[in-house]
C-alpha positions as CSV (number, residue, x, y, z in Angstrom):
1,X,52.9,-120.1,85.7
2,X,50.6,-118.7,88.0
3,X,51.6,-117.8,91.4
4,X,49.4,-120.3,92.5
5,X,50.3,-123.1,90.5
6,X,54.1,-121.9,91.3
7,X,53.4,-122.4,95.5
8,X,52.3,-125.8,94.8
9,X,55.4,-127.0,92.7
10,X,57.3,-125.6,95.3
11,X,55.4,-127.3,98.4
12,X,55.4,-130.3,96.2
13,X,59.4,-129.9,95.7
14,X,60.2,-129.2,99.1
15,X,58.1,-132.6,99.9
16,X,60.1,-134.7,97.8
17,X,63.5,-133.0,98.8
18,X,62.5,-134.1,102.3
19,X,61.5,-137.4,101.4
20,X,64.4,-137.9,99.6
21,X,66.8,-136.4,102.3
22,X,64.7,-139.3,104.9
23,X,65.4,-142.3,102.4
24,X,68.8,-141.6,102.4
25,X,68.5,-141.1,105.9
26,X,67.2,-144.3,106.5
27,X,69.7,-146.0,104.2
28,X,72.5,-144.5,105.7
29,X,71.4,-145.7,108.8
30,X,71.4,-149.1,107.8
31,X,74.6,-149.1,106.2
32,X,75.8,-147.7,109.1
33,X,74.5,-150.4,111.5
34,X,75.9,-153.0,108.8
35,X,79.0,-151.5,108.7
36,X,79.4,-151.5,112.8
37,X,77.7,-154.7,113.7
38,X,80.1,-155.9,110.5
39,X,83.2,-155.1,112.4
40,X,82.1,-156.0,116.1
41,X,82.0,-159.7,114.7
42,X,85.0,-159.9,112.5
43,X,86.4,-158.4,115.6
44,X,85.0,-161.3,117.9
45,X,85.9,-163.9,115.2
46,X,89.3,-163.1,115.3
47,X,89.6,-162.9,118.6
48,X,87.8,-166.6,118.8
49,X,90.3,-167.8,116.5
50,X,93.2,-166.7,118.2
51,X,91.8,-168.4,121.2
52,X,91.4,-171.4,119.6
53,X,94.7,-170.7,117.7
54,X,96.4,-170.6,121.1
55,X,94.6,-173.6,122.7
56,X,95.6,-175.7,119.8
57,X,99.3,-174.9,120.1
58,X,99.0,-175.6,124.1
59,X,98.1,-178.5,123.7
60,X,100.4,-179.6,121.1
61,X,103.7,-177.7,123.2
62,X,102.1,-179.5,126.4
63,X,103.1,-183.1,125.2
64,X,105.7,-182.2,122.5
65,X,108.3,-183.1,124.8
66,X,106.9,-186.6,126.0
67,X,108.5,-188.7,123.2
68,X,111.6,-186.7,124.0
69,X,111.5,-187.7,127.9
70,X,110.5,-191.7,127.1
71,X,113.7,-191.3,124.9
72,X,116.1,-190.8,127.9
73,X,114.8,-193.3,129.8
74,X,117.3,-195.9,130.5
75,X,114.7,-199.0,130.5
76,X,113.0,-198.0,126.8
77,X,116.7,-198.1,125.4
78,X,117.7,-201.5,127.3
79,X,114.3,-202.6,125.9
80,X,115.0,-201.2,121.9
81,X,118.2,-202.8,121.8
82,X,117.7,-206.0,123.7
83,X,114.0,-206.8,123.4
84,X,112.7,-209.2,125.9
85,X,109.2,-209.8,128.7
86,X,111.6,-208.2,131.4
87,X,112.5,-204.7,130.6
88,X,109.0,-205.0,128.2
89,X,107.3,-205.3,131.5
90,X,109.2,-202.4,133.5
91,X,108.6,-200.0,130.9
92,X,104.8,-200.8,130.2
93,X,104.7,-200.0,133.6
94,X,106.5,-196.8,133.5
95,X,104.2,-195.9,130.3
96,X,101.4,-196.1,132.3
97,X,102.4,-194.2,135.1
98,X,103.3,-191.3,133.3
99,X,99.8,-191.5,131.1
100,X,98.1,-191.0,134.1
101,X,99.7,-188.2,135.5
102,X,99.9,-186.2,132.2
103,X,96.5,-187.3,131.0
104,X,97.5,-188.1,127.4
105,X,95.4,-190.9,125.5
106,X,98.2,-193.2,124.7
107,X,102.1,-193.7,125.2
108,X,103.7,-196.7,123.0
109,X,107.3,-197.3,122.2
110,X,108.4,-198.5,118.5
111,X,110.7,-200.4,117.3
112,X,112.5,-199.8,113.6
113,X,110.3,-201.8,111.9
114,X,107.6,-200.0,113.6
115,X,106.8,-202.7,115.7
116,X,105.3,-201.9,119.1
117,X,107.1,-203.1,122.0
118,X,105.5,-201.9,125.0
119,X,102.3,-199.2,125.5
120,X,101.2,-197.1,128.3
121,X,97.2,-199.9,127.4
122,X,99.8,-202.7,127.4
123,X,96.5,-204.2,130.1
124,X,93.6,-203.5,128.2
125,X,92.0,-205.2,125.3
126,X,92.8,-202.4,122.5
127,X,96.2,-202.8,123.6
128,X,98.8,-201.5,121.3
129,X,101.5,-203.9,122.1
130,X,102.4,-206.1,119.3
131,X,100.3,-204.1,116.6
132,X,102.5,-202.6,113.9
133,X,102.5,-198.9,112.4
134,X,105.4,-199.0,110.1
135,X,102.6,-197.0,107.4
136,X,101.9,-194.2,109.7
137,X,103.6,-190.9,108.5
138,X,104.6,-189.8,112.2
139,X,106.7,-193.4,112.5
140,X,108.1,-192.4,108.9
141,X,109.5,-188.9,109.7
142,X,110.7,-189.7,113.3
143,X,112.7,-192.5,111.5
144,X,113.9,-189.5,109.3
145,X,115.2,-188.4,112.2
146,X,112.4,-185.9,112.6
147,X,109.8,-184.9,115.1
148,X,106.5,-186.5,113.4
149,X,103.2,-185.0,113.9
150,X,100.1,-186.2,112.4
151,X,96.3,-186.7,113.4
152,X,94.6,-189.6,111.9
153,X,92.2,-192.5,112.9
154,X,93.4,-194.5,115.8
155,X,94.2,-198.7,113.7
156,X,93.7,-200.2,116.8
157,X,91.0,-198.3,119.0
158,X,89.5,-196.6,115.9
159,X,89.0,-193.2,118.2
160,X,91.2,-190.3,116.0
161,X,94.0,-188.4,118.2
162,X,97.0,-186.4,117.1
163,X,100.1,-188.3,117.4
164,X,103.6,-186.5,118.3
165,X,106.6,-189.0,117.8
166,X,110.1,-188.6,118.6
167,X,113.3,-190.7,117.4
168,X,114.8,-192.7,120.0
169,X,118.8,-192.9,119.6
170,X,121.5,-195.1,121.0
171,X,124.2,-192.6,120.1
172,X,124.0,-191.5,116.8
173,X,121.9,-194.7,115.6
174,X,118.1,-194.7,115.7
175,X,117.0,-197.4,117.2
176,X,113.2,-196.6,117.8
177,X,110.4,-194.5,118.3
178,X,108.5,-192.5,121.1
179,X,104.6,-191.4,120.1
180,X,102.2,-189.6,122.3
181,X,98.6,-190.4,121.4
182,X,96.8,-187.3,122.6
183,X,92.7,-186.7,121.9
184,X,91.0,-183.6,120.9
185,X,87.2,-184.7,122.1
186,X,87.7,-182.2,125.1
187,X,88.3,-179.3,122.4
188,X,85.6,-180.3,120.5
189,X,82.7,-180.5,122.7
190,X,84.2,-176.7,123.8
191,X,83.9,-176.1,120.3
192,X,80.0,-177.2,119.9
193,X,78.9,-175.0,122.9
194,X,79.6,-172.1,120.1
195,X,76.3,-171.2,118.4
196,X,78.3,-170.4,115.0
197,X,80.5,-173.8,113.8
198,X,84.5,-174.3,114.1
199,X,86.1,-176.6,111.8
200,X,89.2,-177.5,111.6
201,X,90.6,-179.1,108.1
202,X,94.2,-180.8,106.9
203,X,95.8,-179.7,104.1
204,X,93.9,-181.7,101.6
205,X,91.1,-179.7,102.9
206,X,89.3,-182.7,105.0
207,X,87.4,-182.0,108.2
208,X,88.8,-183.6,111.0
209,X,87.7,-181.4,113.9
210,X,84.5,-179.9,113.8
211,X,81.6,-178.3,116.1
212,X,78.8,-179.7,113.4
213,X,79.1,-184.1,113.4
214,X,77.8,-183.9,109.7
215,X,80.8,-181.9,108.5
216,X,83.4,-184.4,110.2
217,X,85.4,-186.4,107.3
218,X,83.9,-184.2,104.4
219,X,86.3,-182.5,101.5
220,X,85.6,-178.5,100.3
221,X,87.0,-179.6,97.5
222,X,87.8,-182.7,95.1
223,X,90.6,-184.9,96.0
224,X,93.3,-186.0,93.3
225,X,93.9,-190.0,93.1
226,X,97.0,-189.6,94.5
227,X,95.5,-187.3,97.5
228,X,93.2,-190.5,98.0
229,X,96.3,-193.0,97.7
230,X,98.3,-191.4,100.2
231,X,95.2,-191.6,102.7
232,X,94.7,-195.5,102.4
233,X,98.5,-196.0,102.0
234,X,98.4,-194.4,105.8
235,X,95.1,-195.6,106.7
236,X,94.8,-191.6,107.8
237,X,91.3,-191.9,108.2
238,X,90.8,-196.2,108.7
239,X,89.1,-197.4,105.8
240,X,86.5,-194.6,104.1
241,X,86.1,-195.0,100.2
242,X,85.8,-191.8,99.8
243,X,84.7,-188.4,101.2
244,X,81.4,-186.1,100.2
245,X,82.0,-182.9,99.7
246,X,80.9,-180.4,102.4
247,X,77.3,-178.9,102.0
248,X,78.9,-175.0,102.3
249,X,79.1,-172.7,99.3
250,X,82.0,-169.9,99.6
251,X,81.6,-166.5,98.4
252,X,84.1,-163.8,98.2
253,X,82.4,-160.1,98.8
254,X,84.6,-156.8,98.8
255,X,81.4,-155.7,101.2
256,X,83.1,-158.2,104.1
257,X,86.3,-158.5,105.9
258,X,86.6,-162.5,105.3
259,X,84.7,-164.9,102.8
260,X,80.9,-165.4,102.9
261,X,79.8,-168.9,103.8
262,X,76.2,-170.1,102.3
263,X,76.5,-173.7,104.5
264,X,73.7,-176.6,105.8
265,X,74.0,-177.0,109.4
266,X,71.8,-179.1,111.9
267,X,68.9,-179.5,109.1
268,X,68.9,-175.6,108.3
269,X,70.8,-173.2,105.5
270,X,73.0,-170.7,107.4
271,X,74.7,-167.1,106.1
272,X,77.8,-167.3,107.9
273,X,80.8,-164.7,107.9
274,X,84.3,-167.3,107.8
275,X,87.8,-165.7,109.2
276,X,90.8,-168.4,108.3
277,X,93.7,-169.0,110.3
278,X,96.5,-171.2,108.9
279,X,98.5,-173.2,111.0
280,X,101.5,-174.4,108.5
281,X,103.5,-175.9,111.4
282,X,100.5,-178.6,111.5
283,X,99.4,-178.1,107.9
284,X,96.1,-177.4,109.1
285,X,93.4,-174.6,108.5
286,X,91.3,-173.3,111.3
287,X,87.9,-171.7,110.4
288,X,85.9,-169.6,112.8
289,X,82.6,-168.5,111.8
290,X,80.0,-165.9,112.8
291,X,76.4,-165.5,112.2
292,X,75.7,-163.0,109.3
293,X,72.2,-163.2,109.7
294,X,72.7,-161.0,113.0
295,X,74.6,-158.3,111.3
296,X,71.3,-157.8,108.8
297,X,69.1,-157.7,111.4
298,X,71.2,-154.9,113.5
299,X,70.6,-153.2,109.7
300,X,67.0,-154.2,109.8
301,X,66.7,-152.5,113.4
302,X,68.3,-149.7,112.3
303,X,66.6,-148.7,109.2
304,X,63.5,-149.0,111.3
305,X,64.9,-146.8,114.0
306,X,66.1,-144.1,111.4
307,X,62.4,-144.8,109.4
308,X,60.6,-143.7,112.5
309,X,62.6,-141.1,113.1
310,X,62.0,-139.5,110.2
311,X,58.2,-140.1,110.1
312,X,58.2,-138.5,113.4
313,X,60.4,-135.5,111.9
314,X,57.9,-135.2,109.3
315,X,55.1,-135.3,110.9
316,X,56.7,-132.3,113.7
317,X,57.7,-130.5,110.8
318,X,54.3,-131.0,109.2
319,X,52.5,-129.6,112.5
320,X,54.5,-127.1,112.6
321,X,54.2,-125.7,108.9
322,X,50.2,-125.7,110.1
323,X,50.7,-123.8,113.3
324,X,52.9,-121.6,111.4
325,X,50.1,-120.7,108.6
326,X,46.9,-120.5,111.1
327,X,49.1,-118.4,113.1
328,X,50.4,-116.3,109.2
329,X,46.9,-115.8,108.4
330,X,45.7,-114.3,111.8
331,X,48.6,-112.1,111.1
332,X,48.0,-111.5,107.9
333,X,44.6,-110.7,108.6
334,X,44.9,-108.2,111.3
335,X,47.9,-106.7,109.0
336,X,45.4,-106.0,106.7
337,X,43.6,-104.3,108.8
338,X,46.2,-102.3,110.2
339,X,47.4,-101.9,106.5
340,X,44.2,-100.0,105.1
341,X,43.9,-97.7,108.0
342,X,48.1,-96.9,106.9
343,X,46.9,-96.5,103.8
344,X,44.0,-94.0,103.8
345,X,46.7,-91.5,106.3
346,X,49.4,-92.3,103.5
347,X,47.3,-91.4,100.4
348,X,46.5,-88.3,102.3
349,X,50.3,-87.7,102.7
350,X,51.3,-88.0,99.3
351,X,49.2,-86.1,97.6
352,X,50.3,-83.6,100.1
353,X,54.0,-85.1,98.8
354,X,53.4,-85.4,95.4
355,X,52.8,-81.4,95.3
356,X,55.7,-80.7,97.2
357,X,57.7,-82.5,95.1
358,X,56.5,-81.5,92.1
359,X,57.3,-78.1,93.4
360,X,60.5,-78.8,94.0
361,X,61.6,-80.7,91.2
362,X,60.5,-77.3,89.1
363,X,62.4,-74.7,91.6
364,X,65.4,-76.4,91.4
365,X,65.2,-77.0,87.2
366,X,64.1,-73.6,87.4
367,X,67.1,-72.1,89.3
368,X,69.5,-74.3,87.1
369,X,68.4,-73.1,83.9
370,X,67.2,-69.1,84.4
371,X,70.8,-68.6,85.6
372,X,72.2,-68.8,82.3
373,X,70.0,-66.2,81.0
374,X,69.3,-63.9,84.0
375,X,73.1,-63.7,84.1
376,X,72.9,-62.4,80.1
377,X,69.8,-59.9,81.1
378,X,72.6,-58.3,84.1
379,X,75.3,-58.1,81.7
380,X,73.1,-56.6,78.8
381,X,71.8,-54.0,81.4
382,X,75.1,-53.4,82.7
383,X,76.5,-52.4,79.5
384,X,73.3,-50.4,78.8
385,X,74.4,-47.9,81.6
386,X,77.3,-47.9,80.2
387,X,76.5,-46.7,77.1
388,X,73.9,-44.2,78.3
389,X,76.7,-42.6,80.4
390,X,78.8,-42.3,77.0
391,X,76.1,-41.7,74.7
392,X,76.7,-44.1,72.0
393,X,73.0,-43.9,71.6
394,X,73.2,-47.0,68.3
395,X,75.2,-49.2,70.8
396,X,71.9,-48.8,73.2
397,X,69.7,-50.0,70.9
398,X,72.0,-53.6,70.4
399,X,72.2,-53.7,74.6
400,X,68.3,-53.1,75.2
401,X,67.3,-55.8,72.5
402,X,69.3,-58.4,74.4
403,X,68.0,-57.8,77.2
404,X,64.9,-58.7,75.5
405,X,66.0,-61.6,73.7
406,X,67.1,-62.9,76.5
407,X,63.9,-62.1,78.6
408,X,62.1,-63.7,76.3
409,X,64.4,-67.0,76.6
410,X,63.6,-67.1,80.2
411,X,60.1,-67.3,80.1
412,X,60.5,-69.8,77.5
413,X,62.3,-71.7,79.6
414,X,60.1,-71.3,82.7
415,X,57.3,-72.4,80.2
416,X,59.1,-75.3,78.8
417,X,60.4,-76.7,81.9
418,X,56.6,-76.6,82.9
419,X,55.6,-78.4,80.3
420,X,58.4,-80.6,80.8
421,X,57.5,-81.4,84.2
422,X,53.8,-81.9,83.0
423,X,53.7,-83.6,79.4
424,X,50.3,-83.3,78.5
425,X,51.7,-79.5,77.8
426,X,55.0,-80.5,75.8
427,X,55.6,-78.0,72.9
428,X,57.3,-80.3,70.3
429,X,58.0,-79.9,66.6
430,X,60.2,-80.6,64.0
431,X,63.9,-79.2,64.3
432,X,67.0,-78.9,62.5
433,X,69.2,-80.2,65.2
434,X,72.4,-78.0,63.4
435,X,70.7,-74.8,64.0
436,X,70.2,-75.5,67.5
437,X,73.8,-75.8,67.5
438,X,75.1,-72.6,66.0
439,X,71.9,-71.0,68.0
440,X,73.5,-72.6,70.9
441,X,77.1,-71.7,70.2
442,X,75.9,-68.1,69.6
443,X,74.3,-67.6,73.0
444,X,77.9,-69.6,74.3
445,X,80.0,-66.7,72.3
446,X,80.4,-64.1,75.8
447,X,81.0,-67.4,77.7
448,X,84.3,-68.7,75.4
449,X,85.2,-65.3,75.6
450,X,85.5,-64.5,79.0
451,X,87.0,-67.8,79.5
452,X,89.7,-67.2,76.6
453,X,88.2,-71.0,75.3
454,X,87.4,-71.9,71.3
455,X,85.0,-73.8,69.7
456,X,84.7,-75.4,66.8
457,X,82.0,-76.9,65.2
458,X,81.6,-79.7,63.4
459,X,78.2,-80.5,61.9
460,X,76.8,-82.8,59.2
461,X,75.4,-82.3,56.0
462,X,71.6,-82.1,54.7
463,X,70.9,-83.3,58.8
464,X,67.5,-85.5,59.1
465,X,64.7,-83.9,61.2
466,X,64.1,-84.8,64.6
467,X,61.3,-83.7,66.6
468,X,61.5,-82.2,70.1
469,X,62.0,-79.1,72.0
470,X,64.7,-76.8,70.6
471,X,64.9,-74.7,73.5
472,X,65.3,-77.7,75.7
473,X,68.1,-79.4,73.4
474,X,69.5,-76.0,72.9
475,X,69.9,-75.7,76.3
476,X,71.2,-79.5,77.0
477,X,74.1,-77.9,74.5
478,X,75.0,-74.6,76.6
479,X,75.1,-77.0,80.1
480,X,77.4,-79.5,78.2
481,X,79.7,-76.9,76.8
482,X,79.6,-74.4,80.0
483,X,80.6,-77.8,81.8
484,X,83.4,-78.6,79.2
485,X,84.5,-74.6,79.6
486,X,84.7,-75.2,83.3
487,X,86.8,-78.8,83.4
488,X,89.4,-76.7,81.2
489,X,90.3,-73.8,84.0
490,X,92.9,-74.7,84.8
491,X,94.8,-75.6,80.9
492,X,96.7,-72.9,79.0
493,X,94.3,-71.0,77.1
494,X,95.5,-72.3,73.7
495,X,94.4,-75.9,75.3
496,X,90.9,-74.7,75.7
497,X,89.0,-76.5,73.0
498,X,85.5,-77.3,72.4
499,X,84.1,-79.1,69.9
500,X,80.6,-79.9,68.8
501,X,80.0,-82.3,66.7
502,X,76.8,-83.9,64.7
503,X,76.0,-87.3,62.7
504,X,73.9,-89.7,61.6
505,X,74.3,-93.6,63.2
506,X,71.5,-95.4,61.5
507,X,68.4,-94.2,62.8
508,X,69.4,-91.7,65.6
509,X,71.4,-88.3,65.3
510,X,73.8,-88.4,67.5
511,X,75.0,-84.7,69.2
512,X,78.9,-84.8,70.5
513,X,80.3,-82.2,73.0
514,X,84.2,-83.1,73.3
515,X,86.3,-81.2,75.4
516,X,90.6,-80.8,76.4
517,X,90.3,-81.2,79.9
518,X,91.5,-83.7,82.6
519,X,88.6,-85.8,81.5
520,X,86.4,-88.2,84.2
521,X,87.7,-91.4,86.0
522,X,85.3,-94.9,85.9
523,X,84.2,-94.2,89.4
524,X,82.9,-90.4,88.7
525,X,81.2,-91.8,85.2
526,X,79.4,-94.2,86.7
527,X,77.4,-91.5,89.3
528,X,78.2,-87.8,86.7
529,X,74.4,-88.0,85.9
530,X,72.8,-88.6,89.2
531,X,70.9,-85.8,90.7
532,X,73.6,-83.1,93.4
533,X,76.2,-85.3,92.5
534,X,79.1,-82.7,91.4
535,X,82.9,-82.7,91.0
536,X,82.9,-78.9,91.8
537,X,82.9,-77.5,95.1
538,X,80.4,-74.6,93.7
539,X,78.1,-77.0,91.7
540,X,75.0,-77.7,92.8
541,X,74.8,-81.3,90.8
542,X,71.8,-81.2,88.6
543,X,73.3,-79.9,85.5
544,X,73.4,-83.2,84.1
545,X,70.8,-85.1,85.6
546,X,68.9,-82.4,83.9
547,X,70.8,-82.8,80.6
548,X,69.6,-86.7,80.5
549,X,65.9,-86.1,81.9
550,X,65.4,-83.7,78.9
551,X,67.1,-86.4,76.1
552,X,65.3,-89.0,77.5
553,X,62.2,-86.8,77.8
554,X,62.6,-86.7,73.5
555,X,63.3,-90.3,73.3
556,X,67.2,-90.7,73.5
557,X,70.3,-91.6,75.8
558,X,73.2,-89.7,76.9
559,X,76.4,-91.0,77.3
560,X,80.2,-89.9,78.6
561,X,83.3,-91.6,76.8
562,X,87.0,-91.3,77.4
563,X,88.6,-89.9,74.0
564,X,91.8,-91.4,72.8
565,X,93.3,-87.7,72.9
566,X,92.2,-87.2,76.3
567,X,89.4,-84.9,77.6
568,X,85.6,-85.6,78.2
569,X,83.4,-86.3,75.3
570,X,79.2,-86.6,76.3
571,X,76.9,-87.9,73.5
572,X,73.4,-87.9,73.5
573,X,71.3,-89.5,70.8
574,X,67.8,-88.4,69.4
575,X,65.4,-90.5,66.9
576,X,65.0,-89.4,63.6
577,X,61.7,-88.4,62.8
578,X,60.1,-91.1,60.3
């Protein structure tokens, strides 16, 4: 991939990361509007409900205790057990009176045959005086000598009401009963000024109480026969056949707090959130409902918010990307500039560098590797004095051709370190790597000596020719092994052991110099080879880095390992000559 081609996947990636990181933004937007606007109404529906909860239970405790107070009175007893137009009259009377001061719909006295004796409309032309209501379940349970409480279609007026009814006793006997006729139009309309509807259903799941006039009367679900029988046996709701189910669909949704309701209200579909109360000491279910429709838009409005936001971000962040690159390539441009005049002072300077280092790199091989054999030249000349002063005249002879040799070796080395430094002037040739061992060990011999060290050699047969420098590897040999003789100062002087080592590994000859002495930790391996780097206070480092530059010079590596015996052991590795 071109570098070109390579900016434009990544402009195109970044893009789509960004687009990517927006949609998500928008979405989580939404969801978060959804999940607020979710909770504010569940929040108001409950709190309707318990409103309406309340209000229910007022009303009911408001009257409960009517039938109880008709009860005491003296003239609805006199009239129960000894029934007659007198005491009838006096407490039709007293019925009235206290149906206009407590504003209940109706207050009638029973008899036990459900026979009603006097009535708080005892004047009026829906009277209830003389009607019976033996069938209704509130007369049933007072007679049970319970409090009856049931809500049902008036027989008489035809208007529905709740009726409370109490048991009316003449000691322990029940001789009648108390009802209350109260109506729930009042809490209706209330209900209706809600823009979301409130229905309120009986156990049988009917709707009896309801904010929309089409759901009044209608089942959620179907009715058993004997659900239908006990409503015409108690004429609960006067004389309706039957009951249509109610045009609502519920749905249950882990995504919302109550159940989902998919209803027809006032000619239209509506998505409506339900939240349930259950009033078991009515047997009734009251079912507040909230507009769902609202809580999508508020998502709506809020992925459009977050949409914009983003487009907006993008569009900065686009603007700013281009005022970024004009102002990059005026840069660039006058960096440029700035760059080339930099460059024509710097080539000037390092060609001025590169001598200076090429200079230095050979004065400081130079002063590394003439030391060995300047150091031989003194001692051949020293004992050359010597000997002239006693006049062993043969011994001379041995002294002053040393001193040549060894001459000789230095200007070999000054011209092989030249050529090393420059490679078009590289003397190489094929050599027999053993001889530049034992050649290497002999020019070691004064060294071992003086340090009281051995060395033992240990080289391979019939060795395959490599091609390189022998003076070079030779001397890669006498730094290795003055390096091993020098890590051993301080060991008894039968510990002092060197040993050089040669053998074949498949297509390299590998050259080992193994040594007794304390041997080098991971930290000091990892940096032995770089240049000034020493672990003597005297050295000056380059030992070495030398050694490696030369091996890899011919084409091989140099390594230090860790023998199992202890010690130092460095390898190096030449190519066999094909």
């Amino acid at each position: 991939m071109t570098p070109k081609s390579h900016h434009r996947a990544l402009r195109f990636w970044r893009w789509g990361i960004a687009a990517i990181v927006s949609a998500l933004l928008v979405i989580g937007a939404g969801h978060w509007a959804w999940q607020q606007e979710l909770h504010a109404t569940a929040l108001r529906l409950r709190q309707a409900s318990e409103a309406y909860t309340l209000a229910l239970r007022g009303i009911v405790d408001r009257y409960s205790d009517l039938p109880y107070v008709m009860a005491r009175q003296p003239a609805v007893q006199a009239l129960l057990l000894r029934p007659s137009p007198g005491p009838a009259d006096a407490v039709n009377r007293y019925l009235a009176d206290l149906q206009r001061h407590t504003q209940a719909e109706a207050l009638y006295v029973v008899d036990a045959q459900g026979l009603t004796l006097a009535a708080s409309n005892w004047d009026t032309a829906d009277s209830f005086v003389g009607q019976s209501y033996r069938q209704r379940p509130y007369f049933e349970d007072a007679m049970k000598g319970e409090r009856g409480l049931f809500y049902g279609v008036g027989l008489t007026t035809g208007r529905p009401g709740l009726f409370i009814a109490e048991p009316i006793r003449d000691g322990g006997r029940i001789i009648g009963v108390g009802v209350v006729k109260l109506g729930l139009e009042r809490l209706q309309r209330a209900w209706s000024a809600d823009a979301d509807p409130v229905v309120l259903q009986d156990r049988r799941g009917i709707v009896f109480l309801s904010s929309v006039a089409d759901w009044l009367y209608r089942r959620e679900r179907t009715l058993t026969a004997a659900d239908l029988a006990w409503i015409r046996e108690h004429d609960q709701y006067s004389a309706r056949a039957g009951f249509a189910p109610l045009p609502w669909r519920i749905e249950q949704s882990d995504e919302l707090p109550g159940p989902r309701l998919l209803a027809e209200a006032g000619g239209r579909m509506r998505d409506l959130l339900a939240f349930r109360t259950e009033l078991p000491e009515f047997g009734w279910t009251l079912t507040v409902t909230g507009d769902l429709r609202k809580v999508l838009e508020a998502r709506q409005r809020a992925r459009i918010i977050a949409g914009l936001i983003a487009i907006v971000a993008l569009l900065g962040t686009l603007y700013w990307r281009q005022r970024k690159k004009r102002y990059a390539e005026r840069r660039q441009v006058e960096l440029e500039r700035a760059a080339e005049a930099r460059q024509h002072e710097q080539e000037r300077q390092l060609q001025v560098s590169a001598r200076l280092a090429s200079v230095g790199e050979m004065a400081s091989t130079l002063a590394h590797e003439l030391n060995q054999p300047l150091m031989a030249v003194s001692n051949f000349a020293v004992a050359a004095r010597a000997l002239v002063e006693s006049g062993q005249q043969d011994m001379l002879v041995t002294a002053l051709d040393g001193i040549v040799e060894q001459s000789g070796r230095a200007s070999d080395i000054v011209k092989r370190v030249r050529a090393f430094i420059n490679p078009k002037q590289a003397n190489y040739a094929p050599i027999d790597i053993n001889a530049c061992a034992v050649h290497a060990y002999a020019l070691l011999a004064p060294d071992l000596k003086r340090a009281r060290a051995s060395c033992s050699m240990r080289l391979m047969d019939d060795p395959p020719g490599v091609r390189g420098d022998s003076v070079l590897l030779e001397q890669v040999l006498v730094n290795l092994v003055q390096n091993a003789i020098q890590a051993m100062h301080d060991l008894p002087a039968a510990r002092r052991q060197v040993v050089i080592s040669t053998r074949r590994r498949e297509n390299v000859v590998e050259v080992t110099v193994a040594d007794r002495g304390p041997g080098v930790d991971a930290e000091q391996a990892d940096r032995i080879f770089t240049p000034f780097f020493s672990t003597r206070a005297e050295g000056l480092g380059l030992g070495l880095n030398i050694c490696r530059t030369i091996v890899e010079a011919h084409g091989g590596q140099i390594t230090i390992t860790r023998p199992a015996e202890g010690g130092a052991a460095f390898t190096f590795s030449l190519p066999i000559e094909s």
